[in-house]
N, C-alpha and C positions, 0 to 999 in steps of 0.2 A: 261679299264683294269688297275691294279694295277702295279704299276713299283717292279720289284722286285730287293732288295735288298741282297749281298751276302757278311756276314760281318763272318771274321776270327776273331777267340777269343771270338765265342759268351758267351760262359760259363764264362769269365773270368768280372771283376769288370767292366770294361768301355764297354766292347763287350754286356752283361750284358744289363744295363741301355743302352746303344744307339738302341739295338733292341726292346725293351720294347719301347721307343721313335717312330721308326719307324712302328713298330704295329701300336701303336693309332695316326698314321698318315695315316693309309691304306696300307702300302707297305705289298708285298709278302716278306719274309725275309727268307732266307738259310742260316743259321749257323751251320759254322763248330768249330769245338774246340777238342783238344787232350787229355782234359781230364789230363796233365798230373801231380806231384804229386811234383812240389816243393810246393806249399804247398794245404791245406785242402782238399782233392779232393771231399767230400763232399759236402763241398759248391759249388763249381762250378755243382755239380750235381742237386741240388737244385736250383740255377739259371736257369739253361736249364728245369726245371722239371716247375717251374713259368712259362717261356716263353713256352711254349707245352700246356700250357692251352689256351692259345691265336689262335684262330684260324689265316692261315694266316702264321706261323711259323714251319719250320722243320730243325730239328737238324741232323749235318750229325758228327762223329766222325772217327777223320782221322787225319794223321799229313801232316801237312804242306808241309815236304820236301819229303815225298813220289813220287817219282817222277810218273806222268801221274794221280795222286789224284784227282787235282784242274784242269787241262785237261779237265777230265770226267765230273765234275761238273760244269763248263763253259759249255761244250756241249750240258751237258743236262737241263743245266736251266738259259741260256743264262740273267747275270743278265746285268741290266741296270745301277746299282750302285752298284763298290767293297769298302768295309770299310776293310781295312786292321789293323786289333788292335792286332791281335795274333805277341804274342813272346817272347821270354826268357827275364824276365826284372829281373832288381834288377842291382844296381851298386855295390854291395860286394859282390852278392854269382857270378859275372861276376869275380871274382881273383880265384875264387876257382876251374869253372868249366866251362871254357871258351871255350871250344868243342861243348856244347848246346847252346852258342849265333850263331858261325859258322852256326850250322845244322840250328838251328829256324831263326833266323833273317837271315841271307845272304841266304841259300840253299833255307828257306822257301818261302823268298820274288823273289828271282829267278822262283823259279815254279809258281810263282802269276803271275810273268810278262809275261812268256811264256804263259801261259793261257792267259792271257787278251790279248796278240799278235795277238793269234788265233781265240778268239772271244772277240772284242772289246766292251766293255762295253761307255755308254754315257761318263764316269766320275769315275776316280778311287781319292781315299782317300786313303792315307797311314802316319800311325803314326809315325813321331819322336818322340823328348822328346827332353826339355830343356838342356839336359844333353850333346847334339852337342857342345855349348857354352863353356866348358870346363873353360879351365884359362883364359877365356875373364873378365877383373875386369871393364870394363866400362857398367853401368846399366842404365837406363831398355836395355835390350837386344830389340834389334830389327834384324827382318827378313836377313835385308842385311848388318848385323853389318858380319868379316871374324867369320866362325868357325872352326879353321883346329887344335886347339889346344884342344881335348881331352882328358881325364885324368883319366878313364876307359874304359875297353873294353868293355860293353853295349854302351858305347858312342861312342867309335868307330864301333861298329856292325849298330847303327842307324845311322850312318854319312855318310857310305857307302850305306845304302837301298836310301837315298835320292839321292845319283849321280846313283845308278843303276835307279830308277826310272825315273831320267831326262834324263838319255840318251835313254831310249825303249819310249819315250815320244819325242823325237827329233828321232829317229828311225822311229817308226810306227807310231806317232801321235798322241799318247794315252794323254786325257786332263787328267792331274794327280795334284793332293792338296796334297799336305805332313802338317802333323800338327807337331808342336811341343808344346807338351802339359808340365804343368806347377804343379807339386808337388798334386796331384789331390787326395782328400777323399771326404768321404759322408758313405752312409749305402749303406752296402754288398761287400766293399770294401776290399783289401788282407791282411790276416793277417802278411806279412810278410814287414809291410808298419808302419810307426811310432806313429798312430792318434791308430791302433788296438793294435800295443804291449806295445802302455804305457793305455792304457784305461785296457786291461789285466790283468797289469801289480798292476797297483793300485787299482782293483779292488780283488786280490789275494795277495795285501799286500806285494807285492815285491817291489824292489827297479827301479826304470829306469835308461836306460842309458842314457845320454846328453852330447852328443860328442861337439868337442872343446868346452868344460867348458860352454855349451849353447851360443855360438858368432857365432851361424846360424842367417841365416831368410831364408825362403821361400814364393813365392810368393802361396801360399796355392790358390787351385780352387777347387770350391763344384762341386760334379758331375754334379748335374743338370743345371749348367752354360755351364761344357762346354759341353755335349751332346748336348746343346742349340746353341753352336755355330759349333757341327760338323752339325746339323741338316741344317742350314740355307746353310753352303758352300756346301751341295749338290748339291742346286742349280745356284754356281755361281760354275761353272766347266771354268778353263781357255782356252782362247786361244792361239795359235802364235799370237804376235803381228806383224802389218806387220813393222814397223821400232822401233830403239831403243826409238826412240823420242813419241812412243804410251804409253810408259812405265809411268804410275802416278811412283812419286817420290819414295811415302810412298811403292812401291810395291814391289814384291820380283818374280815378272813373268820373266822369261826366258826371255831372247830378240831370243832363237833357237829354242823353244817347248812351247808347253800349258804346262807349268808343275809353279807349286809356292810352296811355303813354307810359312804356317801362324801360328801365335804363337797363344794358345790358355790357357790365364791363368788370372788371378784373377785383374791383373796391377797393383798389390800394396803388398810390402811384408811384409811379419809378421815377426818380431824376434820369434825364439824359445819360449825363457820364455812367449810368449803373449800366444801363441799354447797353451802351457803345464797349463795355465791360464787360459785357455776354459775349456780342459779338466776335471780339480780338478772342476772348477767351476759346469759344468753337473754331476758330478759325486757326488758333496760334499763331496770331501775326499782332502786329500792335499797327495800330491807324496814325497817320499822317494827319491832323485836323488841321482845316481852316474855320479859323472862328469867327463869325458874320454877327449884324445887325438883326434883329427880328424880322420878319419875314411882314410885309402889310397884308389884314388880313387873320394874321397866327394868334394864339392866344399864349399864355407862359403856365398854363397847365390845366390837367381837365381830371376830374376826378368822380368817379362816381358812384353814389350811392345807391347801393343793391338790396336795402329793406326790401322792398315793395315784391322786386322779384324772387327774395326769397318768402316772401309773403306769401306768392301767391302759388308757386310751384318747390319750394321745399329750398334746401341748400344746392348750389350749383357747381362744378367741381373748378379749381384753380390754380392752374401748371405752373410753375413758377418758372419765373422772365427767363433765369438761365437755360432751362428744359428745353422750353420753347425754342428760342434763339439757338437752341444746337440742331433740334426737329429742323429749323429751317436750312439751316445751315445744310445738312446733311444731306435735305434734299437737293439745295441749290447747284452741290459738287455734284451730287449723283445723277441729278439727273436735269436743272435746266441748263447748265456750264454747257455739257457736252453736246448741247442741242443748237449750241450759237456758235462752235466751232465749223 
């Protein structure tokens, strides 16, 4: 029999592409998603409407922090593998309306845990984001580098699902993976994300923003990398080690619970202007920039260090920025342009 898999956030860009993955890998897959409307709710409709074609796949709509939701659905379809990707993201609209990171990330991820309590799954996954890291300036960022200095409240809402996760994991023994994932585009990805509103942007002859005067970089990761790498740490679910001395170096495993933290990102960073240099280049157009003040909140680059995961599942593969940025591109014309006309 099929293992079945039960990923939050399926409608959403990574929830998206990592069920599509696990499809043409045989899994049963249960996705839930809320459907909700910071931004295009069309598209996410048309991603779950993609995935419903795939036998093997069912779409369930529901929020997260409804309490006794994910209860029901643990009960009744007892999965073997939770992907936890649903949650309120965005580091600036987190200043604006910091109520829905509370309910989604902390209420929602609460009610995940409570469910897995009661019906424990093989192996849970749960997503951070690079964004833990905060004012850490020492780079590549690694696993067990401190992260206690945050600098948004999205980053704060994801700082805290990783200790609640470690401690219902040192509780009831749940083997739990936290990722922290790494500036992530590709095609079908959120318009509310920087690779879609300057491709938008310059493709409707407006001008873009480029915060701090372009003196970013990010460590930019194609989707299809790291669903590659969420796909592999499925199967290496942790355990208690039985002393601290089991611990490999490069690792970020509990010495109190199965629970880890693995970064999942490109390992190499891009300044801005190289990005915005992909883009003009797919697009054959050159951009109009307007060049801003830092963003409160933002950080001036994130970087990260991918020992660990290639420690633990082999080498991961890594598209490079321009490839990417034309994949997106290419879809963007083909096929979300012509859906807004």
């Amino acid at each position: 029999m099929s293992r079945v898999a039960f990923v939050t956030g399926s409608a959403g860009f990574i929830g998206f592409h990592t069920c599509k993955r696990l499809l043409a890998d045989g899994f049963t897959v249960i996705g839930l998603d809320a459907m909700t409307d910071y931004y295009d709710v069309s598209l996410k409709h048309r991603r779950h409407a993609m995935l419903l074609q795939t036998p093997g796949f069912t779409a369930i709509e529901k929020r997260l922090e409804k309490p006794g939701a994910l209860m029901e659905i643990f009960a009744t379809h007892k999965p073997d593998v939770v992907i936890h990707l649903a949650a309120q993201a965005g580091v600036r609209y987190s200043i604006d309306a910091p109520r829905s990171y509370v309910e989604a990330n902390l209420v929602g991820t609460f009610e995940l845990l409570e469910a897995a309590r009661a019906h424990p799954p093989a192996h849970m996954l749960l997503a951070s984001t690079s964004s833990v890291f905060g004012a850490n300036t020492d780079m590549p960022y690694a696993e067990t580098d401190k992260a206690d200095l945050q600098m948004s409240f999205y980053a704060a809402t994801k700082k805290a699902t990783e200790a609640m996760a470690h401690s219902y994991a040192h509780l009831y023994g749940l083997p739990t993976t936290m990722f922290r994932f790494f500036t992530v585009y590709g095609p079908w990805g959120r318009p509310d994300m920087a690779l879609f509103k300057f491709t938008s942007a310059i493709l409707e002859g407006r001008p873009i923003d480029v915060y701090n005067h372009g003196n970013m970089q990010r460590d930019f990761t194609y989707i299809d990398d790291l669903v590659e790498g969420i796909r592999r740490l499925i199967d290496v679910a942790p355990e208690r080690p039985a002393s601290p001395e089991d611990i490999a170096e490069v690792d970020s495993l509990s010495p109190v619970a199965p629970w880890r933290v693995v970064n999942i990102g490109n390992g190499a960073p891009s300044a801005l202007g190289t990005f915005i240099e992909a883009i003009e280049a797919a697009l054959g157009q050159e951009a109009e920039k307007n060049f801003m003040e830092m963003q409160p909140g933002d950080v001036p680059a994130t970087w990260a260090d991918d020992k660990l995961l290639r420690h633990l599942v082999g080498p991961i593969p890594r598209t490079e920025l321009a490839e990417g940025v034309k994949a997106f591109v290419e879809w963007y014309k083909a096929d979300y342009a012509p859906q807004r006309r």
